[in-house]
C-alpha positions as CSV (number, residue, x, y, z in Angstrom):
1,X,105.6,104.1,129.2
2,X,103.4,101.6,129.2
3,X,102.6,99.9,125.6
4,X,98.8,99.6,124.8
5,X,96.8,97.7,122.3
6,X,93.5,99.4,120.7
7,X,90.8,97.0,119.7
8,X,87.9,97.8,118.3
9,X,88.3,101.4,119.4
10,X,85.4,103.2,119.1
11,X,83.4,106.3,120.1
12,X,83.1,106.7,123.9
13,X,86.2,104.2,124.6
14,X,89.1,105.6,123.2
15,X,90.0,108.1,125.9
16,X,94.0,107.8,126.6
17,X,95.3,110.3,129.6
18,X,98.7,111.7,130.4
19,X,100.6,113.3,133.6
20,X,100.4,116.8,131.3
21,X,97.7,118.9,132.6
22,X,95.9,121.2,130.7
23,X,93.1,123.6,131.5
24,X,90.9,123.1,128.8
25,X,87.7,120.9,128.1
26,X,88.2,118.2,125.5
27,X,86.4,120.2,122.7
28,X,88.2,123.5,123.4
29,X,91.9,121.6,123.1
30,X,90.1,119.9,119.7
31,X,89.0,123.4,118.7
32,X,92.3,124.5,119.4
33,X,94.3,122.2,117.9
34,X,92.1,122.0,114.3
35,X,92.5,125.7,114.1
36,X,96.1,125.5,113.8
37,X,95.8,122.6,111.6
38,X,93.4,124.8,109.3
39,X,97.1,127.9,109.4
40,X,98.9,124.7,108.2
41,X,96.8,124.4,105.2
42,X,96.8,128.4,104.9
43,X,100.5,128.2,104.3
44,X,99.7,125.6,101.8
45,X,97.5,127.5,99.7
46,X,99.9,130.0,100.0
47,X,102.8,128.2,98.7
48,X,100.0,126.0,96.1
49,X,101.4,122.9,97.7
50,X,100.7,119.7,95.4
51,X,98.5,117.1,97.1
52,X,101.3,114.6,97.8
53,X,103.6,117.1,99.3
54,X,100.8,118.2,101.0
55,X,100.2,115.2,102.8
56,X,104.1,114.7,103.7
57,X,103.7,118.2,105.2
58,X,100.5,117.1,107.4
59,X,102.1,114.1,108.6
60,X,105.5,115.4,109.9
61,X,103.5,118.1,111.5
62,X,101.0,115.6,113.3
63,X,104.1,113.2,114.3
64,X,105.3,116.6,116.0
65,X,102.3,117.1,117.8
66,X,101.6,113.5,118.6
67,X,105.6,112.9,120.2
68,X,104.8,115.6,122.3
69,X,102.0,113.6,123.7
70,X,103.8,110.4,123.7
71,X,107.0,111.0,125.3
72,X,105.5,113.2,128.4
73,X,103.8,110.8,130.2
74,X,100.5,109.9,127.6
75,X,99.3,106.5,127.4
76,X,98.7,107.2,123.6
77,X,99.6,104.3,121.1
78,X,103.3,104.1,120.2
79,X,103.0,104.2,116.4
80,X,106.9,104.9,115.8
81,X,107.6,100.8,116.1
82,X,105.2,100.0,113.2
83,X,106.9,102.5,110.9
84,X,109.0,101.1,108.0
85,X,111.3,103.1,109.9
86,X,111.1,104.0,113.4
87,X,112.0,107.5,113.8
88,X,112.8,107.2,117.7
89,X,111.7,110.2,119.1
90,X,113.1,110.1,122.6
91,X,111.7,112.7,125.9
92,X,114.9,115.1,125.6
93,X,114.1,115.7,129.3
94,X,111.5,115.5,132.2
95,X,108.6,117.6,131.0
96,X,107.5,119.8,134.6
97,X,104.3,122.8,134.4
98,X,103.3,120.7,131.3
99,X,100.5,122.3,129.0
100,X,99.9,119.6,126.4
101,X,97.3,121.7,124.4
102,X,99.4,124.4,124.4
103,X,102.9,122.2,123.7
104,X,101.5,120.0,121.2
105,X,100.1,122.2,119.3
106,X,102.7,124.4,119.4
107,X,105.3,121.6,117.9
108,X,103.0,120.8,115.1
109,X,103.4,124.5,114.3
110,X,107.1,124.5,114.8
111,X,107.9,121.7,112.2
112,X,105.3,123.0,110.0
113,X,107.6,126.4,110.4
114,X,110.4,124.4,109.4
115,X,109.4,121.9,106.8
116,X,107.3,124.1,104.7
117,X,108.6,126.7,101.9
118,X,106.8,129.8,103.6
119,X,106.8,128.1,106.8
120,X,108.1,131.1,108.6
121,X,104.4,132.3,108.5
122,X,103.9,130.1,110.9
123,X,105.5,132.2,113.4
124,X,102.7,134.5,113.6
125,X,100.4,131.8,114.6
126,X,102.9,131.1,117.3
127,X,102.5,133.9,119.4
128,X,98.9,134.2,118.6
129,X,98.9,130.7,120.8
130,X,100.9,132.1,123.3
131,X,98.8,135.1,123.7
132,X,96.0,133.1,123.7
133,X,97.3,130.6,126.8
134,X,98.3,133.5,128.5
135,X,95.2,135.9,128.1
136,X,92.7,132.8,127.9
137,X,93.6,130.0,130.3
138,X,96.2,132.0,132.5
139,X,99.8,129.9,131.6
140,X,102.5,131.7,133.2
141,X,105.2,133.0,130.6
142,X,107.7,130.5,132.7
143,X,105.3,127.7,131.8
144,X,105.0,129.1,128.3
145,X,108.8,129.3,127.7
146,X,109.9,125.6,129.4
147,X,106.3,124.2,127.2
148,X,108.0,125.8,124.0
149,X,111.7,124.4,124.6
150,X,110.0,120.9,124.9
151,X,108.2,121.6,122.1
152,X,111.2,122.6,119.8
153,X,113.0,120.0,120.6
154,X,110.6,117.3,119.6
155,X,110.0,119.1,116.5
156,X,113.8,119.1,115.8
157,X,113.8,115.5,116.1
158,X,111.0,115.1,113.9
159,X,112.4,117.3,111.1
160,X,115.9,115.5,111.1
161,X,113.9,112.5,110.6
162,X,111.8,113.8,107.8
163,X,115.2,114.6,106.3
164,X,115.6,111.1,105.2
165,X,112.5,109.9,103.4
166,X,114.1,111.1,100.0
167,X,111.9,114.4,99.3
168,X,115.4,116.6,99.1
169,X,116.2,114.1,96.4
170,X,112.8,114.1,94.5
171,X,114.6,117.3,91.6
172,X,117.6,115.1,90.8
173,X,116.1,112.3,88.8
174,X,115.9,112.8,85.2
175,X,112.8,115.0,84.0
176,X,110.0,113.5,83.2
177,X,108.8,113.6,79.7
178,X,104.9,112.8,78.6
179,X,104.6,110.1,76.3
180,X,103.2,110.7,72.6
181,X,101.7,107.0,72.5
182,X,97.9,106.5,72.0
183,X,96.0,106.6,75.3
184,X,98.8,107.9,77.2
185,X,98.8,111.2,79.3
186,X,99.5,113.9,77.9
187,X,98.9,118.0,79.7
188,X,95.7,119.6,79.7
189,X,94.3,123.2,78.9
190,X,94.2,125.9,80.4
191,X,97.8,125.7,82.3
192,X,99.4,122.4,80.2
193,X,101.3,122.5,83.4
194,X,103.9,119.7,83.4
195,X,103.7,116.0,85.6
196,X,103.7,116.6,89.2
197,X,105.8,114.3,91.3
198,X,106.6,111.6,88.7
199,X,108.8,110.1,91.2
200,X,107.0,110.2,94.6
201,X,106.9,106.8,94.8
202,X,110.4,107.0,95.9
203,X,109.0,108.8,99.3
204,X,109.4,106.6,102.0
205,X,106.4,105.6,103.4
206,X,105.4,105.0,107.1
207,X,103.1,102.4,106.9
208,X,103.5,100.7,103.6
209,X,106.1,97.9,103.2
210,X,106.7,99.8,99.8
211,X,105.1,101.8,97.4
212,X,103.4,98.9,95.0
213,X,102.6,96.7,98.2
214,X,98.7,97.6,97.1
215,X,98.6,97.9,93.3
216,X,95.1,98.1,91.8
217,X,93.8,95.8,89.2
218,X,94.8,96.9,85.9
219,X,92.8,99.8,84.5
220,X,90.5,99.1,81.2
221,X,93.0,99.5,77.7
222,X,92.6,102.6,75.4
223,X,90.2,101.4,72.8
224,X,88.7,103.3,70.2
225,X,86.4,100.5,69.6
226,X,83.0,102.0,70.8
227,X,82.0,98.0,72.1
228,X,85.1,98.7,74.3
229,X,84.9,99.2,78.4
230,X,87.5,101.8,78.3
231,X,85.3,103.9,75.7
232,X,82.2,103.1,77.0
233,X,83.5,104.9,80.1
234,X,84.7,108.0,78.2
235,X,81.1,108.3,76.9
236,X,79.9,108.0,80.1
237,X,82.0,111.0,81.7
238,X,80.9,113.0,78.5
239,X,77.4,112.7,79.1
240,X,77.5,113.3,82.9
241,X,78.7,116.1,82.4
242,X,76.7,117.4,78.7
243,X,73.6,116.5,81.4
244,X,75.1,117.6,85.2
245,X,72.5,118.6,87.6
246,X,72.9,121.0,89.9
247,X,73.3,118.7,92.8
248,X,76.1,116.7,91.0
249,X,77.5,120.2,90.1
250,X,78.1,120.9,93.8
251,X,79.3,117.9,94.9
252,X,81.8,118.0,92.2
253,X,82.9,121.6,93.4
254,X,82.8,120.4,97.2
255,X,85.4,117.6,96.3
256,X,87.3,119.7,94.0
257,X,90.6,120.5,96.3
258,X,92.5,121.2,93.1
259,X,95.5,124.1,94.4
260,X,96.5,124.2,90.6
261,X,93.3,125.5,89.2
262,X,93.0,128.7,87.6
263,X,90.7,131.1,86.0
264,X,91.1,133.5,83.6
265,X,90.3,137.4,83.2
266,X,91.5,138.7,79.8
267,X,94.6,137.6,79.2
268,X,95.3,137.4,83.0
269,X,95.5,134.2,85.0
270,X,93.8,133.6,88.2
271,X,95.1,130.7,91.0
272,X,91.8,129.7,92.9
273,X,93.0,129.2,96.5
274,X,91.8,125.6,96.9
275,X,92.5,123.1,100.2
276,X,93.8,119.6,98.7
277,X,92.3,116.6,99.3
278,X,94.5,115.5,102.3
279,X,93.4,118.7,103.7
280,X,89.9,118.7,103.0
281,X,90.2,115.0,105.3
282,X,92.6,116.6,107.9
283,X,89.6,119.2,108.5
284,X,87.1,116.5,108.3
285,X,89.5,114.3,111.4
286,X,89.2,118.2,113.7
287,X,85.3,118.2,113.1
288,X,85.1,114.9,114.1
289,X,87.1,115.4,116.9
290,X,85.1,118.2,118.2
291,X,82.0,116.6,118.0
292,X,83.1,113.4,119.7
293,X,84.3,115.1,123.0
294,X,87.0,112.5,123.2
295,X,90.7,113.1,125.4
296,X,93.2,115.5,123.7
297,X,95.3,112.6,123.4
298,X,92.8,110.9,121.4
299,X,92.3,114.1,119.2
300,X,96.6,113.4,118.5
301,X,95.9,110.1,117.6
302,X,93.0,110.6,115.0
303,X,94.9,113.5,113.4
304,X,98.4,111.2,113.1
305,X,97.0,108.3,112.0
306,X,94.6,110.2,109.4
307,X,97.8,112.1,107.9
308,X,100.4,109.3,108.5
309,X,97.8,107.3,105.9
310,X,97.6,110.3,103.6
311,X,100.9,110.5,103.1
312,X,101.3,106.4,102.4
313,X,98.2,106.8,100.2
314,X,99.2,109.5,98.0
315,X,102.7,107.0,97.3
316,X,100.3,104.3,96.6
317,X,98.2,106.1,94.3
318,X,101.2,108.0,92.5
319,X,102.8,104.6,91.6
320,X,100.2,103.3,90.4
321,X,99.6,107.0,87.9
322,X,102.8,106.7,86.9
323,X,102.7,102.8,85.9
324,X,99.4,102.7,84.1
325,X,99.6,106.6,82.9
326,X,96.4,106.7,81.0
327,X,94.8,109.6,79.5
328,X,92.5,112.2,80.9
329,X,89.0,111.7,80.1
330,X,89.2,116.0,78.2
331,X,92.3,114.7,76.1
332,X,90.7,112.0,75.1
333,X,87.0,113.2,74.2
334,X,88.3,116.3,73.0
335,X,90.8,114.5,70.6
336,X,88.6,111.6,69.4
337,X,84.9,112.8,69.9
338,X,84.2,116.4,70.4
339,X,86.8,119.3,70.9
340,X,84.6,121.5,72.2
341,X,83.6,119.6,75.4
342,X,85.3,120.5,78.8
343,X,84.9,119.0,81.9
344,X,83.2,121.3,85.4
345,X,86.6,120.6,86.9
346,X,90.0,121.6,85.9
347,X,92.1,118.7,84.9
348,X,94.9,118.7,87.3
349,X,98.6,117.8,85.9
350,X,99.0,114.0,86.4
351,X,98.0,111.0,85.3
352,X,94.3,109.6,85.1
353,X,94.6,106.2,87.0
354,X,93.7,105.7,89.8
355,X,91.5,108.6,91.4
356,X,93.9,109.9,94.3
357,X,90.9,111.6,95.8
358,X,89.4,108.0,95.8
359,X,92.5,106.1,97.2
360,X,92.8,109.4,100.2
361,X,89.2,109.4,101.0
362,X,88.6,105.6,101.2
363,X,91.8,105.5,103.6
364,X,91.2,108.3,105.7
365,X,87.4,106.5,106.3
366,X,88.6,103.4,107.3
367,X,91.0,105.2,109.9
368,X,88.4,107.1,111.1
369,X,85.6,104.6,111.2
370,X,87.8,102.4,112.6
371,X,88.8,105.2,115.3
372,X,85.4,106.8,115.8
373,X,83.2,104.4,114.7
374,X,80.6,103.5,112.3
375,X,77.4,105.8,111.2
376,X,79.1,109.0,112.7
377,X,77.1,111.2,111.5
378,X,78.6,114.6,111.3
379,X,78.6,118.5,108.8
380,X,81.9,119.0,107.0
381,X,82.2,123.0,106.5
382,X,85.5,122.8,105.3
383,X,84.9,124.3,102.3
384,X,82.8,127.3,103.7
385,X,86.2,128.9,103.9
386,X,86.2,128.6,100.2
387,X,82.5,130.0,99.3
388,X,80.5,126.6,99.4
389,X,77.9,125.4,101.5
390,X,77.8,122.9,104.3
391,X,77.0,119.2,103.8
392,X,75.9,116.8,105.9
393,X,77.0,112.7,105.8
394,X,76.0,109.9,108.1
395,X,79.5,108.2,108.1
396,X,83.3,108.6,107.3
397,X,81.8,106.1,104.2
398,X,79.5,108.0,102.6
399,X,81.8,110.7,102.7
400,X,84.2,108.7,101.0
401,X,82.1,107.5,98.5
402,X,80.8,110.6,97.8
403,X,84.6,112.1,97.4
404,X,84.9,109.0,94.6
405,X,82.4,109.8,92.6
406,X,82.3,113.6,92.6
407,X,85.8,112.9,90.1
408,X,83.5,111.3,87.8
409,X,80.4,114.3,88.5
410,X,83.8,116.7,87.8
411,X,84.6,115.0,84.3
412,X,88.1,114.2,85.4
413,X,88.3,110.4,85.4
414,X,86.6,107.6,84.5
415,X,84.4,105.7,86.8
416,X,86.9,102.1,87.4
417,X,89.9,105.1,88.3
418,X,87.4,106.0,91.3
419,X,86.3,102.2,91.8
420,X,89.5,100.9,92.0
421,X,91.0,104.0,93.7
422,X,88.0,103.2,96.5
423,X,89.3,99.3,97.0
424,X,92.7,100.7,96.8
425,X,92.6,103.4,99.3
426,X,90.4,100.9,101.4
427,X,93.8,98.8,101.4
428,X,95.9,101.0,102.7
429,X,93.6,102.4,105.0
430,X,93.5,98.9,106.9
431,X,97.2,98.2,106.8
432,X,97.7,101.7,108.4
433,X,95.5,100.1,110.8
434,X,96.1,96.7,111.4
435,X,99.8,98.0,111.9
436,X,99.0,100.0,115.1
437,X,96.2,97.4,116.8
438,X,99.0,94.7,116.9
439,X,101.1,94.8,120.1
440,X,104.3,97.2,119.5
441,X,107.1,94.3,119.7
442,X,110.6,96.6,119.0
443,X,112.0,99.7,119.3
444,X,111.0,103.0,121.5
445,X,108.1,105.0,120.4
């Protein structure tokens, strides 16, 4: 296969082709493909996936869909050798009456099936494909059938990968406690749910050298001296949100992508099915897809790098959560300046510093800037599906920056955790970057 180097890669030139065939246009395989992304993040909601594990789940599911690609013919990047470590996905034979659209997205579905909790749901959107090749674009059932075997194969090799980045060993380390120190974080109303993922840092990464190769500058100290940064901050969340309009009400609510918020009837508890921020982006890489009528080989590539940063984001960010773990702008005003305040967000159950919507956001623009290019205009409805409106953005940027401060709009952290969760997520954006535009020197793909 031959190896390629991308640079500068940018709407209109990053069209990669393959010896697979497929009968549809490049915005029906993208409308395809982000569909079954979106019964992904169905399962998700289903099983209230965490936004960490959320991302881990995207990305195995991309690498799926993308080694289908890559080891049938496709002159797609080889991403594998930039890995901390190379999973070495091999071809497990000559792929013949090849359907990429169909096989691809069919293995992304597979280790989804297999990788997820209630992945077996998956299987319904399986044969749903296969009806819809079959009815809709006319693939023999002995195409479908030798397009599915490749496709299971290269999802088994993706899953036995996934098998060593240390998630199965994430509920043997000693339970994590919250500290009763000053300034530290401590659970929230309604839920007080417990710390998620105190330990994800121990997740091994795909980009990242290792989890605190990008730690952010120090967050301001707990001060109850009303001079202070850190409680000039905490008046400043108080009074956005005393004084929220109605536009910074909704962008708060659009950027929400909380799976652990709840609502109350009585005495009964209500989850509200919410996408998480990696998903909310992973929906966001499908529209831009669509829109930009590139190769289905470049729709793989956007959607594998976008989650394979997610994933080494989230580890970032949750390092750094756990290290400084500072308090919660509605523990702290509620403790120390008025109890009755709440924020127009639910708190979710971690740490305050930094913002991971901030750190995600930033590094998912950077990849698709960087992919797409600059001033892509383009309407994110992913949140339709959850009763909110449409909005428009001129870039991947002010999408970004609009996902950092909608935390602040929300009253769930303080403006440096979105600042320095922007410069942070910027970091890690560009390394996930800078990996793949140098020339792949070792290793297989």
């Amino acid at each position: 296969m031959r190896k390629i180097v991308i640079l500068g890669v940018l709407l209109g030139t990053m069209q990669f082709t393959t010896s697979a065939q497929t009968s549809l246009s490049n915005t029906e395989a993208a409308k395809v493909f982000a569909e079954n992304v979106f019964h992904l993040s169905e399962v998700m909601l289903h099983d209230v996936a965490n936004p960490p594990a959320a991302s881990r789940f995207y990305a195995y599911a991309m690498l799926g869909a993308y080694y289908t690609a890559s080891t049938s013919g496709s002159d797609i990047p080889q991403i594998g050798p930039n890995f901390k470590v190379n999973p070495g996905v091999h071809a497990p034979y000559s792929a013949k009456g090849f359907d990429l659209t169909f096989a691809a997205t069919y293995a992304m579905l597979e280790v989804g099936k297999k990788i997820m909790p209630s992945g077996y749901l998956l299987k319904s959107n399986q044969e749903q494909l296969e009806a819809q090749f079959k009815e809709q674009y006319k693939l023999s059932s002995r195409s479908i059938d030798a397009n599915k075997k490749y496709a299971i194969e290269i999802a088994d090799q993706i899953i036995q990968y996934a098998k060593g980045d240390g998630y199965n060993k994430l509920s043997t380390y000693t339970r994590y406690t919250p500290s009763k120190e000053e300034g530290r974080w401590y659970p929230t109303p309604p839920e007080y749910m417990s710390a998620i993922e105190p330990q994800w840092k121990t997740i091994r990464p795909f980009f990242l050298e290792s989890y605190d190769q990008f730690v952010p500058a120090a967050p301001a100290p707990f001060s109850l001296d009303t001079t202070s940064s850190f409680y000039k901050q905490t008046m400043e969340v108080y009074d956005v949100v005393k004084n929220i309009t109605p536009e910074h009400k909704l962008i708060a609510s659009f950027w929400d992508c909380n799976p652990f918020a709840v609502a109350y009837s009585g005495h009964m508890a209500i989850g509200l099915k919410k996408i998480s921020p990696g998903g909310h982006w992973m929906s966001i890489a499908g529209i831009a897809c669509e829109k930009a009528n590139i190769s289905f080989d470049s729709t793989l590539f956007v959607h594998v790098m976008v989650s394979t940063t997610l994933h080494d984001g989230f580890i970032s960010c949750w390092d750094e959560k756990y290290r400084s773990d500072r308090i919660r702008p509605e523990t702290m005003i509620n403790k120390y300046i008025d109890s009755e305040w709440r924020p127009i967000l639910q708190t979710p159950p971690f740490p305050e510093y930094t913002s991971g919507h901030s750190v995600v956001s930033a590094a998912s623009s950077v990849v698709l800037t960087t992919l797409l290019g600059d001033n892509f205009a383009f309407r994110d409805d992913s949140e339709v599906y959850f009763g909110l409106p449409e909005r428009d953005f001129n870039s991947f940027y002010e999408a970004a920056a609009e996902a950092a401060i909608s935390r602040l709009y929300g009253g769930i952290h303080y403006r440096d955790a979105c600042d320095e969760g922007v410069k942070q997520g910027r970091a890690v954006g560009t390394n996930s970057i800078n990996k793949v535009l140098k020339p792949a020197s070792k290793g297989t793909n």
